[in-house]
N, C-alpha and C positions, 0 to 999 in steps of 0.2 A: 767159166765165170768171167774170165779176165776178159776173154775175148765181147761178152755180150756187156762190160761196161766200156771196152773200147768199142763199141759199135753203138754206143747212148751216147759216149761222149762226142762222136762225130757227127752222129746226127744232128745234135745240138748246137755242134759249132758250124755245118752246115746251112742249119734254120738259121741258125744268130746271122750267117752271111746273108743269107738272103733278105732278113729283113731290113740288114742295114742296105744292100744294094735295093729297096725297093723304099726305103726310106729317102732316099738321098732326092730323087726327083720330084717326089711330096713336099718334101724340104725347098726345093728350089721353086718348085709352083710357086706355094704359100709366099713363099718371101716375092717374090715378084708380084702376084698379087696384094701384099698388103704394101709394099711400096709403092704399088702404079699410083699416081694422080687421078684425079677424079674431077669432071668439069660438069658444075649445074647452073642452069641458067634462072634464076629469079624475076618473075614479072610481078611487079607491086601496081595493085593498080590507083587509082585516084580517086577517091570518092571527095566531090563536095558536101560541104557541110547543109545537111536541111532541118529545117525546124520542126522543133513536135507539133504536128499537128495530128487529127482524128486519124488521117490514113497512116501516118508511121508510126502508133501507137498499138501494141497488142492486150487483151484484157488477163486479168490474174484474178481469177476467182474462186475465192474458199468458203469453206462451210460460213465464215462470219462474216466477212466484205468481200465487197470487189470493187476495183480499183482499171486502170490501165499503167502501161509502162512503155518506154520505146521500145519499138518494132524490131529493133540490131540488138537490146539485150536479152540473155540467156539467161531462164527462170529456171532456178533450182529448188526444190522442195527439198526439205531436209529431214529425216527419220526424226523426230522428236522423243525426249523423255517418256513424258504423260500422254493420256489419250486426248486431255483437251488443249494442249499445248500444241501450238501451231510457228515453225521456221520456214520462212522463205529465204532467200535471196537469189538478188537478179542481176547479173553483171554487164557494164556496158560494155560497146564494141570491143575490136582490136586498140584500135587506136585511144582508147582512153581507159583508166584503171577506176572510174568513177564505180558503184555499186549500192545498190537498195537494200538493205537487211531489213526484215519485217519479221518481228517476235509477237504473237498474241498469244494470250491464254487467260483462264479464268480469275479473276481479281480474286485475292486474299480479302478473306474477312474482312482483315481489319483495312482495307483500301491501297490506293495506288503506293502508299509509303508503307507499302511491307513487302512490297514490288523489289528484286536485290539489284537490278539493275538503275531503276529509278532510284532507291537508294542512296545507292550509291554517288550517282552525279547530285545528289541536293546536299553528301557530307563530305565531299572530295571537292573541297573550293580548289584546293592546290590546280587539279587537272580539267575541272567540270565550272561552266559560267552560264545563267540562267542565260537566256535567248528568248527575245520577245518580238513578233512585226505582225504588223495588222493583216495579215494576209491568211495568218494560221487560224483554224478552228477557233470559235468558242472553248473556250477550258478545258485546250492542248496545253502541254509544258513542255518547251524545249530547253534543250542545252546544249552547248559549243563545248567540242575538245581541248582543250585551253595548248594543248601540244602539236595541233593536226587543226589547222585553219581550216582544210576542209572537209571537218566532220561535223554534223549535225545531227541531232536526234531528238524527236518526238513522240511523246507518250500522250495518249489518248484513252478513253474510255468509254464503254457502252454495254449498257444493260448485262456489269455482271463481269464484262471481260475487260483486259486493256491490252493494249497492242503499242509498241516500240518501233519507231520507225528510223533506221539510221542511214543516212546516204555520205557516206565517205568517198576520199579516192580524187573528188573535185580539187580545181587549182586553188580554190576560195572558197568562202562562206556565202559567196553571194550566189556563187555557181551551183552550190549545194541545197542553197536557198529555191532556187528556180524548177532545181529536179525536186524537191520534196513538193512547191507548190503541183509541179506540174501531176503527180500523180495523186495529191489529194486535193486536187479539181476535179477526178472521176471519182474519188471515195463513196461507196455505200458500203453501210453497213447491213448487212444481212441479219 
């Protein structure tokens, strides 16, 4: 018996060597590899600024309108709550944090004022300030983010639904002004 736990214990201390002499050079890889330096090269390229027009616009079309947006942003539909509840949003390029949020869904009984988000900006004067310019819709209602110069939002309505339109992200109110015209100059409603 003594002799077969001295022949377990050498085994073992045998293994134990070996893994440390096979350890030691894994050890030394690893550490050289995670201290080597690493050189990459970045090519930024230069894009000029061009205007929206028809060709750099692409369309966004759902079951209730359709509209166009610039051609450089990335439209995301987004899983919504309810079946008749519709979320977009569209983000601009790299180089700007500008973005389109587009909420429709079926108007409440009682009208756009049982709406939580319109709501809200008509009893939130602290953060929310009506927004009025002859450019918008007929008997849209905006509001300005009273914290976020360039946020804007417009609520609209048509046969039954209304739809939330917020373009934030802009340097300004005027900048945010220009994307919100520019995409409800294509607006139909479906």
């Amino acid at each position: 018996m003594k002799y077969i736990r001295s022949l377990w214990r050498h085994k073992l201390v045998r293994t134990g060597l070996i893994l440390a002499i096979l350890a030691i050079p894994v050890s030394i890889a690893y550490r050289s590899w995670a201290n080597s330096s690493t050189t990459s090269t970045i090519h930024i390229a230069t894009i000029a600024p061009v205007a929206t027009t028809a060709a750099t616009k692409q369309p966004l079309k759902t079951a209730y309108f359709t509209t166009q947006v610039p051609a450089a942003w990335k439209i995301q539909t987004n899983p919504a709550p309810s079946a008749s509840r519709l979320q977009v949003v569209a983000f601009a390029s790299k180089d700007s944090n500008a973005q389109l949020a587009i909420v429709s869904d079926a108007l409440p009984a009682e009208g756009i004022n049982a709406v939580g988000d319109y709501h809200l900006r008509t009893t939130d004067t602290q953060n929310y300030s009506p927004f009025s310019d002859p450019s918008l819709p007929a008997g849209a209602r905006a509001f300005t983010n009273n914290k976020d110069s360039g946020s804007l939002t417009i609520f609209m309505t048509n046969n039954g639904r209304y739809v939330s339109l917020t373009v934030s992200g802009e340097s300004d109110q005027a900048a945010s002004l220009e994307q919100l015209k520019s995409v409800l100059a294509d607006w139909v409603w479906v």
